[in-house]
C-alpha positions in Angstrom: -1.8 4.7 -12.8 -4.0 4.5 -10.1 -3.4 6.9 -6.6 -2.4 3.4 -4.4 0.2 2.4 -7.2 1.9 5.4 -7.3 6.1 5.0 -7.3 7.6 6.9 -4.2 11.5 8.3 -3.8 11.8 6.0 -1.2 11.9 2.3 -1.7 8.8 0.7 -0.9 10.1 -2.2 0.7 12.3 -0.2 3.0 8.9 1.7 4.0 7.5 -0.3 7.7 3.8 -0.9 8.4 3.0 -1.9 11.4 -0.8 -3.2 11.9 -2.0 -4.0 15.3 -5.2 -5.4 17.1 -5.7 -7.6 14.2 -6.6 -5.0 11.2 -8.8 -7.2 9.1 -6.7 -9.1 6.5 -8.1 -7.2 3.6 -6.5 -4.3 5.2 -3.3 -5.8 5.8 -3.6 -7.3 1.8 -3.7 -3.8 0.7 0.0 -3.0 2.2 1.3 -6.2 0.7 -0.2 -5.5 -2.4 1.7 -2.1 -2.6 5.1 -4.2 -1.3 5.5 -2.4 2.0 7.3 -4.0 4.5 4.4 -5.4 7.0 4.5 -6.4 10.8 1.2 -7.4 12.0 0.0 -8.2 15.6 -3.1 -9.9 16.8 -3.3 -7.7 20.2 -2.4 -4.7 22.2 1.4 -5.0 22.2 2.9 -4.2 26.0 4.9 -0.6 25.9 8.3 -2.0 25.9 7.5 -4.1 22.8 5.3 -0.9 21.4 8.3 1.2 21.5 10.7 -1.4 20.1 8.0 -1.7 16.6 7.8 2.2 16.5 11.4 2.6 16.2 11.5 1.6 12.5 8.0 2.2 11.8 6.5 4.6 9.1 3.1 4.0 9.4 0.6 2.4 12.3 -2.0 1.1 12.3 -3.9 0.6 15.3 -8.1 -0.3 16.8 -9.2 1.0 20.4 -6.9 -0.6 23.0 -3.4 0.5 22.0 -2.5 4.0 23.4 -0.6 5.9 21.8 1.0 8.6 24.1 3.4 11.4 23.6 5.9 9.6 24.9 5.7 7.1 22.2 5.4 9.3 19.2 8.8 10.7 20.7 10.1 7.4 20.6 9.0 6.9 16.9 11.1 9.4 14.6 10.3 7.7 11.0 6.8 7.7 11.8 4.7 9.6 9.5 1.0 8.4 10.0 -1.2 6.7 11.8 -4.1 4.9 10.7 -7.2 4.3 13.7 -9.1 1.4 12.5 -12.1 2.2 13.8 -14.5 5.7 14.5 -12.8 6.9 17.6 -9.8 8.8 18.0 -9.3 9.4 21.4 -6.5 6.5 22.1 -3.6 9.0 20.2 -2.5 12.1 21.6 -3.5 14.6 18.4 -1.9 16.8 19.8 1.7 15.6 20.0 1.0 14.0 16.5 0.4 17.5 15.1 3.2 18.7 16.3 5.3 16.4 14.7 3.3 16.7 11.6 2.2 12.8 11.7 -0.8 12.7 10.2 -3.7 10.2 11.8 -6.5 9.1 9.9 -10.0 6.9 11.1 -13.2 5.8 9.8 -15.6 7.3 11.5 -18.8 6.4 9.1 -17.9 2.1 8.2 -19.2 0.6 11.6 -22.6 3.2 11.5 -24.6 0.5 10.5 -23.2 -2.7 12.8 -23.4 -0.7 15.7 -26.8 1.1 14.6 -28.5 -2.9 14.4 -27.1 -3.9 18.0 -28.5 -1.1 19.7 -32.3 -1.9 18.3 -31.0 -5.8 19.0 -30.9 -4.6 22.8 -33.9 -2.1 23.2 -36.3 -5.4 21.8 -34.1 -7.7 24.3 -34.4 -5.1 27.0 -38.3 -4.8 26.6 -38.7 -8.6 26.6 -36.4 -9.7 29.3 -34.7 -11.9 26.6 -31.5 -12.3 29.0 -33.2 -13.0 31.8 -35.4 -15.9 29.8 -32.5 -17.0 28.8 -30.4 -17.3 32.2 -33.9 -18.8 33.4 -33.9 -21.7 30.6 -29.8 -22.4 31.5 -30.5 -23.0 34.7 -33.5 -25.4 34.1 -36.2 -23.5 34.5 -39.1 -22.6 32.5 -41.4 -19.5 33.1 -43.8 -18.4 30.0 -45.2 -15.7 31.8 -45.6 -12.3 29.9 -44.7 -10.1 33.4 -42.3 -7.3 32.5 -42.2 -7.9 28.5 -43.6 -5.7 26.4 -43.6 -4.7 22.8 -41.2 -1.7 21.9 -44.2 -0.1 19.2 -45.3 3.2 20.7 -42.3 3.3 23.0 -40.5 7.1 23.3 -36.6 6.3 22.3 -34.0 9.4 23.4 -31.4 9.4 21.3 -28.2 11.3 22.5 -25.8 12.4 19.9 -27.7 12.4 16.6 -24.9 11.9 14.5 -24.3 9.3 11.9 -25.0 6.6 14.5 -28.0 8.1 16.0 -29.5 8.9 12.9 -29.8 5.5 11.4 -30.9 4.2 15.0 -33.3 6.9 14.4 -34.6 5.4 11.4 -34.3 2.1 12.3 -36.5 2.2 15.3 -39.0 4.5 13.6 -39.8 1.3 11.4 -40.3 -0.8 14.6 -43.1 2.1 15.1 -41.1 3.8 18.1 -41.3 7.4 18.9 -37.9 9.1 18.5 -36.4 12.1 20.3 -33.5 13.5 20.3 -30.7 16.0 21.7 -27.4 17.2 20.0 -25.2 19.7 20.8 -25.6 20.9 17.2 -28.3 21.9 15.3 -29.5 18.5 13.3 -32.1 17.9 11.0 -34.4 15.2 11.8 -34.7 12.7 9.8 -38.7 10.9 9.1 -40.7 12.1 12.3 -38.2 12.3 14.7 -38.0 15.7 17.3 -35.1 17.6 18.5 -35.4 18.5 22.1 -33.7 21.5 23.4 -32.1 19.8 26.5 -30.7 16.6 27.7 -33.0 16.6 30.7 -36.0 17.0 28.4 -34.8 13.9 26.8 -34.3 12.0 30.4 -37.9 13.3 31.5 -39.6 12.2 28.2 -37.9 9.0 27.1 -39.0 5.4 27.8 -35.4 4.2 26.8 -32.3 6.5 26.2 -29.4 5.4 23.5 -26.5 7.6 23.9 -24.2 8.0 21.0 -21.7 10.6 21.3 -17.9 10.9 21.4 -15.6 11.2 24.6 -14.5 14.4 25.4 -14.1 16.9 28.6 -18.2 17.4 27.9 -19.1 13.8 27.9 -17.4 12.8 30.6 -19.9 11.1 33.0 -22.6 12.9 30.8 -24.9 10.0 32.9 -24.5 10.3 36.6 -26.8 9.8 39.5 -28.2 13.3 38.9 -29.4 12.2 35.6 -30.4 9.1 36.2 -32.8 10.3 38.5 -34.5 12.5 35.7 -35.2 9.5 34.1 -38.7 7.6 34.2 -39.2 5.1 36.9 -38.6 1.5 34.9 -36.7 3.3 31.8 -33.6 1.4 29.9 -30.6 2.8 29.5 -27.9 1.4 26.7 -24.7 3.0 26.4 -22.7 1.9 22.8 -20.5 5.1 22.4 -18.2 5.5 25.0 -17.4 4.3 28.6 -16.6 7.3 30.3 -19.8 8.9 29.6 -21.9 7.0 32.4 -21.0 6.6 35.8 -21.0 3.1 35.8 -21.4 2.8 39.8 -24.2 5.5 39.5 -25.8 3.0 37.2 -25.7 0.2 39.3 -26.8 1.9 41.8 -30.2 2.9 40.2 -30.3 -0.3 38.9 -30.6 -2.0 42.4 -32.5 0.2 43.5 -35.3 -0.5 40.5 -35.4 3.3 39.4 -33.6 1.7 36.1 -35.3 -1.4 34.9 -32.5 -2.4 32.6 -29.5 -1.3 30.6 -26.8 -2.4 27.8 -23.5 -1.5 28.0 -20.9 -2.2 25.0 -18.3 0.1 26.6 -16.7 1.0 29.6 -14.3 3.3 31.6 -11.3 0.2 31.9 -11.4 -2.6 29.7 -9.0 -5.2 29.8 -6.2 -4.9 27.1 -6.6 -8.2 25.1 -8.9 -11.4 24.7 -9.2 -13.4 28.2 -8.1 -11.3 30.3 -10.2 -10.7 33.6 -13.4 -8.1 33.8 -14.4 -6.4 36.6 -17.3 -3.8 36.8 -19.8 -3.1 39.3 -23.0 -4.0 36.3 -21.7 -7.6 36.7 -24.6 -10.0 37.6 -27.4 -7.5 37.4 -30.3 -8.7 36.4 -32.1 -7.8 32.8 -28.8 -6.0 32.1 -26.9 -6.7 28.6 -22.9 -6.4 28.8 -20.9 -7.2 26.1 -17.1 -6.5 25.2 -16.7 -3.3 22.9 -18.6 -4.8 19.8 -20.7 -2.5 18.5 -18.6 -2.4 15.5 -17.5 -5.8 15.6 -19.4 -7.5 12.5 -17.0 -9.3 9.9 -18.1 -6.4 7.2 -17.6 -3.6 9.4 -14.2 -4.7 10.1 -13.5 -5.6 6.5 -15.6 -1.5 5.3 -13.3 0.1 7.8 -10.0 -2.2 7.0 -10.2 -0.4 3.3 -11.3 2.8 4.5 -8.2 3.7 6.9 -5.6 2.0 3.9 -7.0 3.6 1.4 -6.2 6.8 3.5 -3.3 6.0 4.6 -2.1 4.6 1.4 -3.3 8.5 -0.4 -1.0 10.0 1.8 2.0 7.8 1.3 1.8 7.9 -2.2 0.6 11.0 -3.0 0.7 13.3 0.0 -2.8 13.6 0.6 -4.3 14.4 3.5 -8.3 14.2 3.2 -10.0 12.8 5.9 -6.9 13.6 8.5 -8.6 14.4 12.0 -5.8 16.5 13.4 -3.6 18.1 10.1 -5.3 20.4 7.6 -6.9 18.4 4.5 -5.5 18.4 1.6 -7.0 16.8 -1.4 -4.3 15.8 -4.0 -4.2 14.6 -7.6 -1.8 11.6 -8.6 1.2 11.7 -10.2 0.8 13.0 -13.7 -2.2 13.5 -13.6 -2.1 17.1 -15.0 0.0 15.7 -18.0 -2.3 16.2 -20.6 -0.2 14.3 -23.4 2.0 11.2 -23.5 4.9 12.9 -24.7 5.0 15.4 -21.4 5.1 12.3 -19.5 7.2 10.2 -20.9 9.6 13.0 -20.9 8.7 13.8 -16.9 9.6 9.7 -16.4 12.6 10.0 -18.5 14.6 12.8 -16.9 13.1 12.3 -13.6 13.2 15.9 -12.7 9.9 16.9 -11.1 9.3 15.9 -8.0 6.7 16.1 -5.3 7.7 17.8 -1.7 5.4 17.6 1.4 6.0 20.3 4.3 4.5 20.6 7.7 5.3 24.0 9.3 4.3 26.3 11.8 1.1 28.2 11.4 3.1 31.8 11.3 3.8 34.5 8.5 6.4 34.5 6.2 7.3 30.1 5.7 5.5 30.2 2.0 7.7 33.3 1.1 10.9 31.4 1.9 10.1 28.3 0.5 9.6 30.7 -2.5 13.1 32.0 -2.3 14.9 28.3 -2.0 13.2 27.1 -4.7 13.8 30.4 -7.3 17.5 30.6 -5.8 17.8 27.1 -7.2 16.1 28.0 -10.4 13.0 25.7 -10.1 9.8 26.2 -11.2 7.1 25.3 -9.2 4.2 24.0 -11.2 1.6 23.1 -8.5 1.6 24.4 -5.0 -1.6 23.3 -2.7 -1.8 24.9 0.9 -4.1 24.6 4.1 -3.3 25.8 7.5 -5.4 24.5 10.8 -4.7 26.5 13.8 -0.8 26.3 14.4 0.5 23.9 11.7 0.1 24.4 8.0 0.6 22.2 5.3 2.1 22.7 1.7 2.8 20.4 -1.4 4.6 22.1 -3.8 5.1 20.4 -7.4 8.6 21.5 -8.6 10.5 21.3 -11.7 13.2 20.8 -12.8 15.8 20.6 -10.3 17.6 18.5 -7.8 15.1 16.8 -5.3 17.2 16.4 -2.9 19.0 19.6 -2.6 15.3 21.2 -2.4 14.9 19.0 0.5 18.2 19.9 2.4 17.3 23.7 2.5 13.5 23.4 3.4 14.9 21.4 6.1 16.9 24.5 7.4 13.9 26.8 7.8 12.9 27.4 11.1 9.8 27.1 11.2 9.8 23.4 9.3 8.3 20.8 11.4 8.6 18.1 9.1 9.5 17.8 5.2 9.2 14.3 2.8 10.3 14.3 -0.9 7.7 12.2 -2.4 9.2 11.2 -5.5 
């Protein structure tokens, strides 16, 4: 039996999905499939309605826009999980997920390549003016002339963030026969003839266009101000697809008025509106030989159908078997399925028959002494415990323990009453 068909204690129908922002439907499929009760919703729902679907929910599911506070996990108490449909994280509070021991899961490699192809898309528009030639041929008018367009072969691209995005933009605009630097905070090997730089104003100085691709946190924040955009070559691009509080967007504009910048793209941005048609505002509006677009860099029918089955398949591991791999803020634990250590047909049909092994998940606190007295529960009863996995991340730790034979439920009553239990499930 396969991990996402695995029986659980608890009826599968009674378990709630909620899927918002319009999970792709092969996503959404894979719940069905498992007969989970499934809510979906094409948007960002409002908070009131947001705290009325979390108060029955056990697992989420969720894109960019929908924020998910501490407030809100409070006001979710069957939660277990949440599943981010797409790379970034930074729209849950890990924190206060940790703490409560929900686990939240993403899929930070399926987009790589959808958002890798729209940044080349806009350095080659950027180069040739292609926006402007088009506002120019809407309006009526036509203008061959080859001013201000110029091939992107022999160019120097600045990559920021040299991570699985920048990588394969690295590669990709290698075979347009660019020149490629970059800068990471870590230590990366370069992939074909690409050069790591030792600082981000190297990069600036050196770079004919600069791609940033990192994540947003307290060191990104407005990693592109007027300070370095200044550093930058007179007439250099600038295209932002990671995330939009790591350029001062009125800093930009500013150089971009002035002509220091000749020309940017911009996916993301510090406030975007909550849902399709609303209203957007932002002070790169109407600039010329300057690309905005609405958060799509990962926005391509197969990166939204790659990531749907990455986050369920997650998400469905850990409801059915308690695994944890690829969890961003819990320790990972990689399980094997139900019977899967039953090395003969009579052991498991006698396991199904009598029922009597069962599976218990425990978040604790990260402090001595909760293993020994989960020890002692389970010997007082008179169990055996014939599989015990265990990984602790800075204050919460995580146990499965495989226990036979006793009474499930009675296990789960006393785990319950240990202190330092944070939160306990009885898989089957």
């Amino acid at each position: 039996m396969p991990p996402s068909a695995s029986p659980t204690s608890f009826p599968k129908d009674k378990i709630r999905v909620v899927l918002l922002e319009g999970v792709h439907p092969r996503g959404v499929a894979m719940f069905k499939g498992e007969g989970f009760s499934v809510e979906t919703s094409p948007k960002s729902p409002d908070e009131p309605t947001l705290r009325k679907m979390l108060a029955n929910a056990h697992v989420l599911g969720l894109r960019s826009k929908t924020q998910l506070t501490r407030q809100l996990l409070d006001a979710a108490p069957r939660l277990l999980t949440v599943g981010c449909f797409c790379i970034g994280t930074d729209q849950v509070d890990l924190a206060a997920a940790r703490a409560k021991g929900i686990a939240v899961f993403n899929a930070p490699f399926s987009n790589t390549r959808s958002v890798a192809e729209l940044t080349l898309c806009e350095v080659v528009a950027l180069y040739r003016q292609l926006t402007v030639k088009s506002q120019q041929m809407h309006k009526g008018e036509w203008d061959k002339s080859a001013a201000g367009a110029h091939e992107v072969r022999g160019r120097t691209l600045g990559i920021v963030g040299y991570g699985h995005i920048g990588s394969q933009v690295s590669i990709l605009a290698e075979a347009l026969g660019m020149r490629v630097i970059y800068f990471d905070v870590q230590s990366k090997l370069p992939l074909g003839n690409a050069r790591a730089v030792r600082t981000l104003a190297e990069l600036l100085k050196e770079s004919d266009i600069v791609t940033l691709h990192v994540p947003s946190d307290p060191t990104t924040l407005n990693m592109i101000g007027a300070k370095q955009l200044k550093l930058m070559k007179p007439g250099a691009f600038l295209i932002n697809n990671a995330r939009g509080g790591v350029v001062n967007v009125d800093a930009l504009a500013a150089s971009l008025k002035d002509g220091h910048i000749a020309g940017a793209a911009v996916d993301v941005f510090p406030v975007e509106p909550a849902g399709k048609g609303e209203s957007f505002l932002s002070p790169l509006c109407g600039l010329p030989n300057v690309i905005l677009t609405p958060h799509i860099g990962g926005s391509t029918e197969e990166a939204q159908e790659t990531i749907s089955i990455d986050v369920a398949e997650k998400l469905l591991k850990f409801v059915n078997v308690g695994s944890t791999a690829g969890a961003v803020n819990v320790p990972q634990v990689e399980l094997p399925d139900q019977g899967s250590d039953d090395s003969d047909e009579e052991t498991r049909g006698s396991r199904k028959a009598t029922g009597r092994r069962h599976r218990i998940l425990h978040f604790h606190k990260n402090v001595p002494g909760v293993l020994s007295k989960m020890h002692a529960i389970i010997a007082g009863l008179g169990a055996n415990i014939s599989g015990e996995y265990l990984r602790t991340h800075e204050e919460i730790g995580y146990v499965v323990l495989d226990v036979e034979p006793t009474d499930g439920e009675k296990v789960l009553a006393k785990l319950r009453d240990i202190p330092e239990t944070i939160k306990v499930r009885l898989l089957w």
